[in-house]
C-alpha positions as CSV (number, residue, x, y, z in Angstrom):
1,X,-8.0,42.9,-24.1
2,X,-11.4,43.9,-24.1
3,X,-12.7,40.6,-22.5
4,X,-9.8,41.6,-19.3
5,X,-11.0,44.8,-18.7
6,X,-14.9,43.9,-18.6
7,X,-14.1,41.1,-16.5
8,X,-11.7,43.5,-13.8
9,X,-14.6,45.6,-13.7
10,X,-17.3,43.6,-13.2
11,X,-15.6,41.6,-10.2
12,X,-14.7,45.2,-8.9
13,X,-18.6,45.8,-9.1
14,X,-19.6,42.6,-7.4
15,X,-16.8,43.0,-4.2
16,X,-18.0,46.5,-4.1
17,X,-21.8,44.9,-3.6
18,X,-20.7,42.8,-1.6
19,X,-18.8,45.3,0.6
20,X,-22.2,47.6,0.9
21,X,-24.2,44.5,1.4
22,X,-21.9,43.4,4.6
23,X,-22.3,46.9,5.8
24,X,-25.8,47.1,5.7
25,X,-26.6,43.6,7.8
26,X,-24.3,45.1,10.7
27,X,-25.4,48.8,10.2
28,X,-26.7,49.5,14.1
29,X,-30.4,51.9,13.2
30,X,-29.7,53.5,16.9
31,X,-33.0,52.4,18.4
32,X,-33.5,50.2,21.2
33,X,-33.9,46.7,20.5
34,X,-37.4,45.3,20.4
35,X,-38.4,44.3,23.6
36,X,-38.4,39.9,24.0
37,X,-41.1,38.2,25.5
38,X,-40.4,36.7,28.8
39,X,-39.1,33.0,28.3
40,X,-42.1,30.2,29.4
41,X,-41.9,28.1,32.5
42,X,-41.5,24.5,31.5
43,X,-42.3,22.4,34.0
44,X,-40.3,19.1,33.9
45,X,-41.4,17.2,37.0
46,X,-43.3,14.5,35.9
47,X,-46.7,13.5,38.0
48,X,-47.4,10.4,39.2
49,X,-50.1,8.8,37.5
50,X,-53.5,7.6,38.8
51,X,-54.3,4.9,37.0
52,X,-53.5,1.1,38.5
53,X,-51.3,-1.1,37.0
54,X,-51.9,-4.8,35.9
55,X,-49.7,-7.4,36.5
56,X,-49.6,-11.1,35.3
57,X,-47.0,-13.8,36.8
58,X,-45.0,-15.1,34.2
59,X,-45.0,-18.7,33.8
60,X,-41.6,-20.1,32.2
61,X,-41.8,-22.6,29.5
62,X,-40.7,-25.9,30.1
63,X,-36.6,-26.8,30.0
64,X,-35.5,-28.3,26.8
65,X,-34.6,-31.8,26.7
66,X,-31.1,-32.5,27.3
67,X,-28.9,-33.0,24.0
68,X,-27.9,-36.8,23.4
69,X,-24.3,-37.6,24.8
70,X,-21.5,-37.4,21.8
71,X,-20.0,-41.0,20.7
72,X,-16.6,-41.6,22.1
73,X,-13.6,-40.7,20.1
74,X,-10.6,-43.1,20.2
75,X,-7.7,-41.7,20.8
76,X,-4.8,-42.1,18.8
77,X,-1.3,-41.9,19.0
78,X,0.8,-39.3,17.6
79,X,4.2,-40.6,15.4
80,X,7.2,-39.0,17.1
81,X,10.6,-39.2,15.0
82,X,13.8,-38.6,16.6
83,X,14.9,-35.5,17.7
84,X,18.1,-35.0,15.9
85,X,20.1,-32.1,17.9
86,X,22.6,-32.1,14.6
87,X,21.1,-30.8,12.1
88,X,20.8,-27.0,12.6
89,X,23.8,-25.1,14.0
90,X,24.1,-22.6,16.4
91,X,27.3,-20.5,15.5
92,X,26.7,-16.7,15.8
93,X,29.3,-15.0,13.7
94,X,31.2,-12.1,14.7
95,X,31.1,-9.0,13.3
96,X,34.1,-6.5,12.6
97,X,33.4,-3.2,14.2
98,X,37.1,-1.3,13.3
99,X,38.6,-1.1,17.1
100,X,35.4,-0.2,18.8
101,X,34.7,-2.7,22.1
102,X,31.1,-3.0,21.8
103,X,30.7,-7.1,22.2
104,X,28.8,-7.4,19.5
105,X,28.5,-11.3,17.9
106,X,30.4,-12.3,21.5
107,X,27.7,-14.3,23.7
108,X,27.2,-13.0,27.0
């Protein structure tokens, strides 16, 4: 029971210092504000400069050599088997919905 009460009061304590303390970094003193120095002129416009520049011509290095030609492929014919149309079926089955004509399973 002890151990409660010490601990209620000492977070009472540290809101109350924290209370004061808020107060105190927004307390206005009622004097003017110090007064700021005036901001400094940056000058952003950049000069041109004197010095001369040097150029060299580039010279490009010679092509590479062309790669060699692949070696023919023969070609080779593909097996084709014989289309059977009869062995998968087709049939869409219909489907019951109690009275209501929505043409469902019915093609087109």
């Amino acid at each position: 029971m002890l151990r409660i009460i010490v601990s209620i009061l000492l977070g009472a304590g540290v809101a109350f210092a924290l209370f004061v303390l808020m107060a105190k970094l927004i307390e206005n003193s009622s004097r003017p504000a110090d007064e700021v120095p005036p901001a400094p002129v940056i000058d952003i416009v950049m000069q041109e400069p004197d010095d001369q520049t040097q150029t060299r011509t580039r010279v490009p290095p010679p092509p590479p050599p062309p790669p060699p030609q692949p070696p023919k492929m023969e070609q080779v014919e593909p097996e084709t088997a014989e289309p059977d149309a009869d062995g998968f079926s087709l049939a869409i089955p219909a489907i019951d919905t109690g009275g209501v004509g929505v043409n469902i399973g019915g093609v087109g």
